[in-house]
C-alpha positions in Angstrom: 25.6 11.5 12.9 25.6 10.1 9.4 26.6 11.8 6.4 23.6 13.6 4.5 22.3 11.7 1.1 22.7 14.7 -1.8 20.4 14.1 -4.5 20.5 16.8 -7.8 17.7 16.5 -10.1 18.5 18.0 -13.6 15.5 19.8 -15.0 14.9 22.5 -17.7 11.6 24.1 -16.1 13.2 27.5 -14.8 13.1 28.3 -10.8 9.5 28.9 -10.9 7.5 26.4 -12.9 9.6 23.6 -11.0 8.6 25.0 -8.1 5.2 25.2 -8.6 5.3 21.5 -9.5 6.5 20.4 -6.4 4.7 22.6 -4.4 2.3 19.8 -2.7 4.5 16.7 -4.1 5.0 15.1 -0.7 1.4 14.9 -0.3 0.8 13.0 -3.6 3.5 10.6 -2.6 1.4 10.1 0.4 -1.1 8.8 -1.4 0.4 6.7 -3.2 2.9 5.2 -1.0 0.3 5.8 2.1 0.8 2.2 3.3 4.9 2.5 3.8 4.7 6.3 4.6 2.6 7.2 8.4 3.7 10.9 8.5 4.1 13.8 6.3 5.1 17.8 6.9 6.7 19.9 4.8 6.9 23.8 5.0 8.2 26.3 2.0 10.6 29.4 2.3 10.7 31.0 -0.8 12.5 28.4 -2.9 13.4 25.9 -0.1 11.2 23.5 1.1 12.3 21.4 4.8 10.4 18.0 5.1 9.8 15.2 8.3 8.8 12.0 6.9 7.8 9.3 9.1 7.9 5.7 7.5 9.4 2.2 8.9 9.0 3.9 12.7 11.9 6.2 12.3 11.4 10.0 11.0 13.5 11.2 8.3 14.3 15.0 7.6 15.8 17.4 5.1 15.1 19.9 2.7 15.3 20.7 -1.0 16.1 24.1 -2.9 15.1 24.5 -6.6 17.2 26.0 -8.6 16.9 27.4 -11.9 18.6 24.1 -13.9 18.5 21.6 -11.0 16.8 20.4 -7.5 19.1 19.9 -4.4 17.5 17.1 -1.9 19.3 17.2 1.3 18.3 13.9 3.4 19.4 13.3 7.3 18.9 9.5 7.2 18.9 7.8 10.5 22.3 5.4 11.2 19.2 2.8 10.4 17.9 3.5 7.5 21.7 4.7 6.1 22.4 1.2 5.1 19.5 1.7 2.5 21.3 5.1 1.2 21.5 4.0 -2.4 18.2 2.7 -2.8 17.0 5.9 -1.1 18.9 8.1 -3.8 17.3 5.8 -6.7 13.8 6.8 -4.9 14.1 10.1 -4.6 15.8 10.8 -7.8 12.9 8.8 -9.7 10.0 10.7 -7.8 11.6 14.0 -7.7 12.0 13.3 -11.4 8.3 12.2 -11.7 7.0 15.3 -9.8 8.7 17.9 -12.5 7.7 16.0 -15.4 4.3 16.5 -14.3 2.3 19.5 -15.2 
């Protein structure tokens, strides 16, 4: 089993406004990135949201928690897609950014 990838997003929203914001953000990235990305689910409890994402034929999960000053992205990557680590932080960390700047 691979190490997780940690991503912390710094924002300045509060606990709820940045939650609110990304309440529904894996479905926009859908959308946009519909052609690379076959699957979404994600679920919310309370401020924690647990994700599946199917892209490249291999499923990738993990959740996020928002906190008052910063999001915590916690990714299981398959031993496949680990090799890609650092260009999956850079991703996440630009559309998790993306997603709070939004209002």
């Amino acid at each position: 089993m691979a190490k997780p990838l940690v991503v912390s997003i710094p924002h300045n929203l509060g606990k709820a406004e940045a939650t609110r914001r990304l309440h529904g953000g894996l479905t926009r990235l859908k959308s946009q990135f519909g052609d690379k990305i076959a699957s979404i689910e994600e679920s919310w409890t309370d401020d924690r949201m647990a994700f599946h994402v199917g892209a490249m034929g291999q499923t990738v999960a993990g959740h996020l928690d928002v906190m008052e000053d910063q999001v915590r992205v916690e990714v299981q990557l398959p031993w496949i897609l680990a090799m890609v680590a650092e260009k999956a932080k850079s991703f996440i960390q630009k559309q998790g950014t993306l997603m709070l700047e939004k209002k």
